[in-house]
ZAMARGU-4260 file (C-alpha; in steps of 0.2 Angstrom, whole numbers, plus 5000, padded with zeros to 4 digits):
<rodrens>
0) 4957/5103/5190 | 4959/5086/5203 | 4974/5079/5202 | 4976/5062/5195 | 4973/5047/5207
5) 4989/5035/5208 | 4993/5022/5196 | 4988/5007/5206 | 4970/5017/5212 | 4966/5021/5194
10) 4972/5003/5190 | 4959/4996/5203 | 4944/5004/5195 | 4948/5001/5180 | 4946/4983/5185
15) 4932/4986/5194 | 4914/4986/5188 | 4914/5005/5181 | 4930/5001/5170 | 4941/5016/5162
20) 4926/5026/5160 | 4925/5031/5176 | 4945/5038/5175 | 4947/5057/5171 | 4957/5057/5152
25) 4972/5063/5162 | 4972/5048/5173 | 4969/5036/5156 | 4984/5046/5149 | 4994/5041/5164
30) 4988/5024/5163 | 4993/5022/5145 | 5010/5029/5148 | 5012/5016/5163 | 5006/5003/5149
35) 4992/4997/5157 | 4981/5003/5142 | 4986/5001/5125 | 4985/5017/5112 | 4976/5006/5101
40) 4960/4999/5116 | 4958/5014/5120 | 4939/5010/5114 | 4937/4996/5120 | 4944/5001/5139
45) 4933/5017/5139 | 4918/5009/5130 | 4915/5028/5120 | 4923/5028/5104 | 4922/5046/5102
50) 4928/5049/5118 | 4944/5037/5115 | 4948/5046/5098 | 4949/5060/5112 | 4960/5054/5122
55) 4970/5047/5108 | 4974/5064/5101 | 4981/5073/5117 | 4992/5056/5116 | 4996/5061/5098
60) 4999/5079/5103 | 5013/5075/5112 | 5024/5072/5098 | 5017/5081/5084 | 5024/5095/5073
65) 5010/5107/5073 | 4997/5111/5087 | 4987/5096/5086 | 4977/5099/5101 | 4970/5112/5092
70) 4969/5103/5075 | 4956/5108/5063 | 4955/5087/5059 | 4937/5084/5066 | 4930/5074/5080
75) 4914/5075/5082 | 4898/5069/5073 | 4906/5053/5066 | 4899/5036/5071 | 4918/5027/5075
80) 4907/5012/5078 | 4907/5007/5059 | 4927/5011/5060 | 4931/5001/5074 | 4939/4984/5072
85) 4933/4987/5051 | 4941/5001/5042 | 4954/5010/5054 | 4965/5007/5070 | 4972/5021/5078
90) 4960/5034/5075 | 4962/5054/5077 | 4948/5059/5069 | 4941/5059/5050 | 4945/5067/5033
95) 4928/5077/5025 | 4933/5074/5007 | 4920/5086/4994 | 4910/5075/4985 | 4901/5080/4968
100) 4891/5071/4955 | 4892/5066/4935 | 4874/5067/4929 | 4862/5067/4925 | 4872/5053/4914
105) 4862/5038/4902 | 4870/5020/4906 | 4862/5005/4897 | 4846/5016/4897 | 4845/5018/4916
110) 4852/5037/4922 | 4864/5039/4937 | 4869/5055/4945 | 4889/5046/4948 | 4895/5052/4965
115) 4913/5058/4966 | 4926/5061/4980 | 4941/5072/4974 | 4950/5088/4978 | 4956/5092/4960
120) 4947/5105/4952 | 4938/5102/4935 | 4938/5083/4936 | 4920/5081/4941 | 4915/5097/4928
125) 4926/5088/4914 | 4920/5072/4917 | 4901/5079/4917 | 4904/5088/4900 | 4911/5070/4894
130) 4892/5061/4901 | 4884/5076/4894 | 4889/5072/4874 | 4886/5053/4879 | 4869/5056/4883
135) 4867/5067/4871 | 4870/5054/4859 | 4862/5041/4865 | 4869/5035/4881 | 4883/5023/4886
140) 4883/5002/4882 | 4891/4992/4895 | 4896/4973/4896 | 4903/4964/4909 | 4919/4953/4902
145) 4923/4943/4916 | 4921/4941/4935 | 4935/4932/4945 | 4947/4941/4959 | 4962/4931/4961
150) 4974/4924/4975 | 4994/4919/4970 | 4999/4909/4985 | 5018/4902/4981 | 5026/4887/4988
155) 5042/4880/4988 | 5048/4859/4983 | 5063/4853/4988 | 5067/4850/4967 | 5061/4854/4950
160) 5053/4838/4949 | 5044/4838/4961 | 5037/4858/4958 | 5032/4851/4942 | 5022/4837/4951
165) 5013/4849/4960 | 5009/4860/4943 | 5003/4843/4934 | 4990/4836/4948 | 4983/4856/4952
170) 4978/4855/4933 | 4973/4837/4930 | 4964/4826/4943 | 4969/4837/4958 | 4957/4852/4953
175) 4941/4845/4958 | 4946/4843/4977 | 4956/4859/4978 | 4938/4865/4971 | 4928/4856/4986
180) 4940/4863/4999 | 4940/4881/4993 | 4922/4882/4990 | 4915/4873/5008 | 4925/4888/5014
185) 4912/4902/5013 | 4892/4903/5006 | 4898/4915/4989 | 4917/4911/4985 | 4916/4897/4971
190) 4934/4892/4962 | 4934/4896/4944 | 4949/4892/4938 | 4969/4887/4943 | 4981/4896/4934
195) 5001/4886/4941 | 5017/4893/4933 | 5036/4887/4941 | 5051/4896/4945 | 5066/4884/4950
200) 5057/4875/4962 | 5044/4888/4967 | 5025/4885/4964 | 5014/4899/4959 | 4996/4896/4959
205) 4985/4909/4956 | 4966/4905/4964 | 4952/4915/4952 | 4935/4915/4961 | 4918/4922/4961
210) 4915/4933/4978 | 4898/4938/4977 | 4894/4959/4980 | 4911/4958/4990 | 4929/4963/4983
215) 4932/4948/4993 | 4951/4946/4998 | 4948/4940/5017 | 4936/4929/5007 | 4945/4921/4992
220) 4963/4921/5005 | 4951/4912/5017 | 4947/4898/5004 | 4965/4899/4997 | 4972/4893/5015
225) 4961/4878/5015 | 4966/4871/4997 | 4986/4874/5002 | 4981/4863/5018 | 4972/4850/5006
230) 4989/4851/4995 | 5000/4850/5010 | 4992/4835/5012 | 4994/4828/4994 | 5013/4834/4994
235) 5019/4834/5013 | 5036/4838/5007 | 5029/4853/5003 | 5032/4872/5009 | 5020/4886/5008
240) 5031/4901/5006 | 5013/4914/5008 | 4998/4915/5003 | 5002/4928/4993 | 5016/4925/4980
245) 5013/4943/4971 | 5006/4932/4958 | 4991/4939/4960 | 4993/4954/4958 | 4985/4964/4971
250) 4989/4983/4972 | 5005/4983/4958 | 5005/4985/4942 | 5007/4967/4935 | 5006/4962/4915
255) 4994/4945/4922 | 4981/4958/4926 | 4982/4967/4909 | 4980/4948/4902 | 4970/4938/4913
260) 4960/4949/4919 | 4956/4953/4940 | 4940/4956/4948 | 4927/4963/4934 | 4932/4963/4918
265) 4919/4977/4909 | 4920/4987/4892 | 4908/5002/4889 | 4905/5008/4871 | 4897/5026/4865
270) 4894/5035/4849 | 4893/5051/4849 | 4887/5062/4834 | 4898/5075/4824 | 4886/5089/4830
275) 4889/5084/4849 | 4908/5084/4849 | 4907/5100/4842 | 4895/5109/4852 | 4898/5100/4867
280) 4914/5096/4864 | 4920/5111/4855 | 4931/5099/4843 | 4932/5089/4829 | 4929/5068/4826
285) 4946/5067/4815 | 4955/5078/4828 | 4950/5066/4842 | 4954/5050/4834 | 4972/5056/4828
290) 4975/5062/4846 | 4971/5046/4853 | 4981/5038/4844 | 4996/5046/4848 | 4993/5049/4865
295) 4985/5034/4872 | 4992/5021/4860 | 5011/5026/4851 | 5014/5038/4867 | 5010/5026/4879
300) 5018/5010/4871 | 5035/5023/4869 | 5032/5024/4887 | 5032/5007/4889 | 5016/5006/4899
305) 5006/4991/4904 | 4989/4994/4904 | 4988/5012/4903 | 4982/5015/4884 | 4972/5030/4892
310) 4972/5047/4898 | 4969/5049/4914 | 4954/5034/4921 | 4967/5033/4938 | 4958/5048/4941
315) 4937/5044/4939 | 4942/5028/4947 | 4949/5037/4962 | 4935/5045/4963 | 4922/5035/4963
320) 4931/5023/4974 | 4934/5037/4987 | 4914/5039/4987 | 4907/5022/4987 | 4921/5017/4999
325) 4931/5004/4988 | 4949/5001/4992 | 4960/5017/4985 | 4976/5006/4984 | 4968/4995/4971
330) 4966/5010/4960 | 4985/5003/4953 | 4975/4988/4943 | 4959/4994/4942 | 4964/5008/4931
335) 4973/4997/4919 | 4963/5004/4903 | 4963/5005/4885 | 4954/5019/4878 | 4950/5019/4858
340) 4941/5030/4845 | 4934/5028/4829 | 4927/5038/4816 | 4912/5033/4809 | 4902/5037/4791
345) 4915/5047/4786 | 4916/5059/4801 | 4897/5059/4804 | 4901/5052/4823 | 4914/5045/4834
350) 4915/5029/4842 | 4923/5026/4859 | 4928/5013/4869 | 4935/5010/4887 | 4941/4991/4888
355) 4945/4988/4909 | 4950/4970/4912 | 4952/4972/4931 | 4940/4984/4941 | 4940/4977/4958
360) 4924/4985/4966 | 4912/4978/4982 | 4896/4984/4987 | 4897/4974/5005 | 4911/4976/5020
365) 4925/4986/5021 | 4921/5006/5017 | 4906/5002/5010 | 4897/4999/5026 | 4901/5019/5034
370) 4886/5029/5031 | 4892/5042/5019 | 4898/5029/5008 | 4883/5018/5010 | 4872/5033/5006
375) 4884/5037/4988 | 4880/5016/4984 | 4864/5022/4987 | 4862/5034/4973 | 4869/5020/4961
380) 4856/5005/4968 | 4870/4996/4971 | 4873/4997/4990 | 4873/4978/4999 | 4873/4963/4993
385) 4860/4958/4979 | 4847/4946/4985 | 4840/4939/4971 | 4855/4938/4961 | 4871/4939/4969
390) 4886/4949/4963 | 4874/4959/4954 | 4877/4973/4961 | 4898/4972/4962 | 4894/4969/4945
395) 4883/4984/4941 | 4897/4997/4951 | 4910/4991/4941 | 4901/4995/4924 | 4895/5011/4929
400) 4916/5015/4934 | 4919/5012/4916 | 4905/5022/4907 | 4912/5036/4920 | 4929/5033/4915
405) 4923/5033/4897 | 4917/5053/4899 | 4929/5058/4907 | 4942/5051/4895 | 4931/5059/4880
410) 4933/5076/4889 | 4950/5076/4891 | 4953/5072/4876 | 4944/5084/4869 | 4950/5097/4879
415) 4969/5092/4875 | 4963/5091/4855 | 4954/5109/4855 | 4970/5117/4867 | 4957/5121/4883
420) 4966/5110/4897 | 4979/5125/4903 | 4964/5138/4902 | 4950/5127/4909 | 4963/5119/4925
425) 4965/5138/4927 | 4945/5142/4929 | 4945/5129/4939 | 4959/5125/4950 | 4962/5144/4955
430) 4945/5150/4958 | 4948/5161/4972 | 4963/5160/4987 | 4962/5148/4999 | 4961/5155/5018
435) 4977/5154/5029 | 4969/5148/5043 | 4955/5133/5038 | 4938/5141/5046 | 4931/5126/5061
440) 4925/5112/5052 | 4907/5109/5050 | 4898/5092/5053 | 4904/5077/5046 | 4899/5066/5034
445) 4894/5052/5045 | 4880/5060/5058 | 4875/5048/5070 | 4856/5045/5069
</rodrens>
């Protein structure tokens, strides 16, 4: 193997017309420890992304734990292109996470085969037992509650007074132009509402917007800046503290979004027959009822929890975020669920509800736009933004999340009610003994064409 050129040589082709590319990966090593490339350009100085994720990792190797030179953490067959400057910085390769389906699963009479990403045994195979019953009995009925992700910039007064001036014109004659200046911001954000609460003389003002197909955080903060420099100019003696005051509340658990609501606020609604739950379910509808109760509604309230009156949605939510490429940190609000069962004509069936008041889902940018992820939208109809009626798809994710979380809170329950969780968790979870050494991974999940 050559040696590596000099600094100053490898320095003045770099600059020349070939540019890093032309540098062996021990001379880009020596020109990144001599800081004349930064770990994080590497693809923009060498122009190959895979090449620069490459590169990166004998950089990483360096001052690793384990062997990561020889890391099983793949490399190859992933299109970095849709990561770079989007999803990830840094990059050392990609996680292959096993994706299974709920299906075939009845939701306002269309049927989807739900994708799922998860590495806990039996949540996919409860959560299809859960659709099965449901469509069994008729399918699942969803509504769509709300639509409105929020923004809580805060800002400070130099009194109370004048914190209170600033609540009073937001909410009276101030609105309309705060309205013009965050909607001539972007082609699909469109202000809905100003909620304004005070503290001493802090200003909370907490944007709610419609966002098209997208979650839409860049966009609504984008729109948010704008209306703060129109009230700078109404109330120059004012301060903005951020743009985000945790009034929102984005990624926390927060009581305004149990309340108010945050991004799609859906409810789905099934009821399932006597005959189902028990051949299906292997349980009873008084059983399940009195369960919920307890558990999801007196256990939680003892627990004092906010907006989790359920048994476990966190987990189908994760799921179905990992697949479809949503933002796993918003899991925290977008779980926020209360699950409740009733029994109907004296036992004959059960009715159940899933109330979600803030499911914060996109069909456009972010995750969304990598391949596998794309292709997971795709089995759902949702992937892209909705031409003919925009938001519609966003809208039409976030429904089919509940009806999913619906099932698999049915299931759980029923498993918890009939004593099969330890005993199923078993079947599942310990199927067979996982191999020391992980065999060589097998091509991603995002080939390039």
């Amino acid at each position: 193997m050559a040696s590596p050129r000099p600094i100053d040589e490898c320095v003045a082709l770099m600059k020349g017309g070939a540019g890093a590319a032309g540098l062996s990966d021990r001379e880009v090593v020596a020109l990144v420890d001599a800081g004349k490339i930064a770990p994080y350009g590497l693809e923009r100085a060498l122009g190959d992304m895979t090449r620069a994720v490459r590169v990166r990792r004998i950089l990483v190797a360096r001052t690793t734990v384990s062997d990561f030179a020889s890391s099983a953490l793949p490399v190859d067959h992933y299109d970095y292109s849709k990561v770079f400057g989007v999803c990830c910085e840094n990059v050392v390769g990609y996680l292959p996470i096993p994706v299974g389906v709920v299906g075939p699963y009845k939701i306002d009479s269309d049927t989807y085969q739900v994708p799922m990403a998860t590495t806990e045994g039996c949540l996919i195979a409860s959560t299809a037992r859960g659709a099965k019953a449901i469509s069994l009995g008729g399918g699942a009925t969803t509504v769509l509650l709300g639509d409105g992700m929020t923004r809580g910039p805060v800002v400070a007064m130099p009194s109370l007074v004048r914190a209170a001036a600033v609540k009073a014109w937001l909410e009276g004659d101030g609105y309309s132009e705060i309205k013009q200046a965050f909607d001539g911001t972007s082609r699909f954000a469109r202000l809905i509402k100003l909620k304004v609460a005070v503290a001493g003389t802090l200003v909370y003002i907490r944007f709610t917007t419609t966002t098209g197909d997208a979650m839409g955080m860049n966009m609504i903060s984008k729109g948010t800046e704008s209306s703060l420099s129109l009230l700078l100019t109404q109330f120059p003696d004012m301060r903005i503290i951020a743009v985000s005051g945790n009034y929102c509340t984005d990624k926390k658990p927060a009581a305004i979004n149990w309340i108010e609501g945050r991004g799609k606020s859906v409810a789905a609604e099934a009821i399932v027959p006597a005959s189902i739950v028990r051949s299906v379910l292997k349980t009873e509808v008084a059983d399940l009822v009195e369960l919920n109760i307890a558990k999801n509604l007196v256990g939680s309230a003892m627990a004092g929890s906010v907006g989790g009156f359920n048994a476990h949605a966190a987990n189908i939510v994760t799921a179905v975020f990992l697949a479809t490429g949503q933002d796993p940190a918003q899991n925290v609000e977008s779980s926020n669920c209360i699950t409740l069962l009733e029994s109907l004509n004296n036992g004959e069936s059960l009715r159940i509800t899933c109330s979600m008041p803030c499911v914060e889902v996109g069909t456009v940018g972010g995750g969304t736009a990598l391949p596998a992820q794309a292709a997971c939208l795709d089995m759902l109809g949702v992937r892209g933004a909705n031409i003919q009626e925009p938001g519609e798809n966003a809208r039409r994710l976030a429904r089919i999340v509940c009806a999913t979380v619906m099932a698999g809170e049915l299931s759980l329950l029923s498993a918890l009610a009939a004593g099969h969780l330890v005993k199923s968790h078993m079947v599942h979870n310990r199927g067979g003994a996982a191999p020391a050494v992980p065999a060589a991974p097998a091509v991603g999940s995002c080939i390039k064409s």
